[in-house]
DRENBA-182402 format. One line per field, with one value per residue (C-alpha): x, y, z; chain; residue in three letters. Coordinates in pm, whole numbers, plus 50000, padded with zeros to 5 digits. Layout:
N
u <- X  ...
v <- Y  ...
w <- Z  ...
mol <- A  ...
type <- ALA  ...
//
This chain:
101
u <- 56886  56578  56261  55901  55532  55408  55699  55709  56057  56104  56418  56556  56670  56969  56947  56626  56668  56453  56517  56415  56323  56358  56399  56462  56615  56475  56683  56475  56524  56411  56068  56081  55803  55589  55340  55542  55356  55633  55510  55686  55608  55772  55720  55670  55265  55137  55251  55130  55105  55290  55268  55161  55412  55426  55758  55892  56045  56398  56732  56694  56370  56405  56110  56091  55888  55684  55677  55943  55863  56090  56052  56219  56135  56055  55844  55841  55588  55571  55215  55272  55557  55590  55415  55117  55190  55258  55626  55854  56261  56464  56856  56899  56707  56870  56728  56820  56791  56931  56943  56775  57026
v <- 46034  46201  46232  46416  46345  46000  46122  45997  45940  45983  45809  45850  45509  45445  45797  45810  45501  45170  44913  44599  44661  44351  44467  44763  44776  45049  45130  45240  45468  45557  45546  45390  45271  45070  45042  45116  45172  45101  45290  45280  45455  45560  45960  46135  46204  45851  45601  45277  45099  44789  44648  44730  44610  44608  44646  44334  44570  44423  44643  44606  44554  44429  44454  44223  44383  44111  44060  44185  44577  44776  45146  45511  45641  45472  45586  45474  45638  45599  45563  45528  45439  45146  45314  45406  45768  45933  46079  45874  45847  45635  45627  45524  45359  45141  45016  44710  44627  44521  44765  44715  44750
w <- 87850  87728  87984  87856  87892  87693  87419  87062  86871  86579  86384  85977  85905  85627  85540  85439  85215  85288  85551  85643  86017  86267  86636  86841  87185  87407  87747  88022  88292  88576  88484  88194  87942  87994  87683  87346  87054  86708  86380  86050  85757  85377  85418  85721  85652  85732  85998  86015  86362  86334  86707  87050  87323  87687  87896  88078  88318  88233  88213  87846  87627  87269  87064  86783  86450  86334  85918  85679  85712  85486  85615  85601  85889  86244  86523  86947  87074  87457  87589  87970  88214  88427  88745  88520  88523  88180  88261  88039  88099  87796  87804  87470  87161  86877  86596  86403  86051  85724  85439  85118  84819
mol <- A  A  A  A  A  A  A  A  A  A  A  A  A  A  A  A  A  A  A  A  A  A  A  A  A  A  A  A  A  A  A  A  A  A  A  A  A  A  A  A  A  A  A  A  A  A  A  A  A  A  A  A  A  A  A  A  A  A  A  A  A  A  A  A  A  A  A  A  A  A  A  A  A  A  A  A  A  A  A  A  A  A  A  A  A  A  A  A  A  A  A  A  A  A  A  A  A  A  A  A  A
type <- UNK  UNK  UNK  UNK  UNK  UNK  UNK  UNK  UNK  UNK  UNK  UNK  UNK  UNK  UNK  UNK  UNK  UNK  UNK  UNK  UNK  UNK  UNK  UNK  UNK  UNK  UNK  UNK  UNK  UNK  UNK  UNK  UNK  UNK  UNK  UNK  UNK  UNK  UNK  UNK  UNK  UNK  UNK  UNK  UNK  UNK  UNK  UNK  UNK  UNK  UNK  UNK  UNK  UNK  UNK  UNK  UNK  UNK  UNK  UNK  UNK  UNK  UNK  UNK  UNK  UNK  UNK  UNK  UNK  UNK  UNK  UNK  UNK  UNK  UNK  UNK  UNK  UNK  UNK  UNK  UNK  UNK  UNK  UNK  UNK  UNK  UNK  UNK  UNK  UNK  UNK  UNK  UNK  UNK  UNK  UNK  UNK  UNK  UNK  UNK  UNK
//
């Protein structure tokens, strides 16, 4: 459970190796996001915004990275919460991928 101000996570996929990234599931909590900004990016100096997304307000949101992105490193950054404030609650974040050999 991790709660801060419009918070940003950051995430080493494949230890540090290239993936191909397709979805990642985001459990809210209490007040959890509502518009998720996903950034990938090959070295931690320059992200590149890959989609905008907006909460359906389910148990469960699974955000589906459009393309075949193959990335390092992988960034949620949490704009605002679902009651429009800027106090953000997750329970947990997975990512899902394949990676590249």
């Amino acid at each position: 459970m991790y709660k801060a101000l419009s918070p940003a996570f950051d995430f080493t996929v494949n230890n540090g190796n290239g993936s191909f990234i397709s979805n990642i599931m985001i459990a809210p909590g209490d007040t959890g996001p509502n518009k998720m900004e996903i950034y990938l990016s090959n070295n931690m100096d320059q992200w590149t915004l890959i989609k905008s997304f907006t909460s359906s307000r389910e148990k469960l949101d699974n955000l589906v990275i459009p393309g075949e992105n193959i990335a390092k490193y992988v960034r949620v950054r949490c704009v605002n919460n679902i009651r429009g404030g800027n106090l953000v609650n997750v329970r947990y974040i997975q990512i899902k991928g394949l990676p590249v050999e």
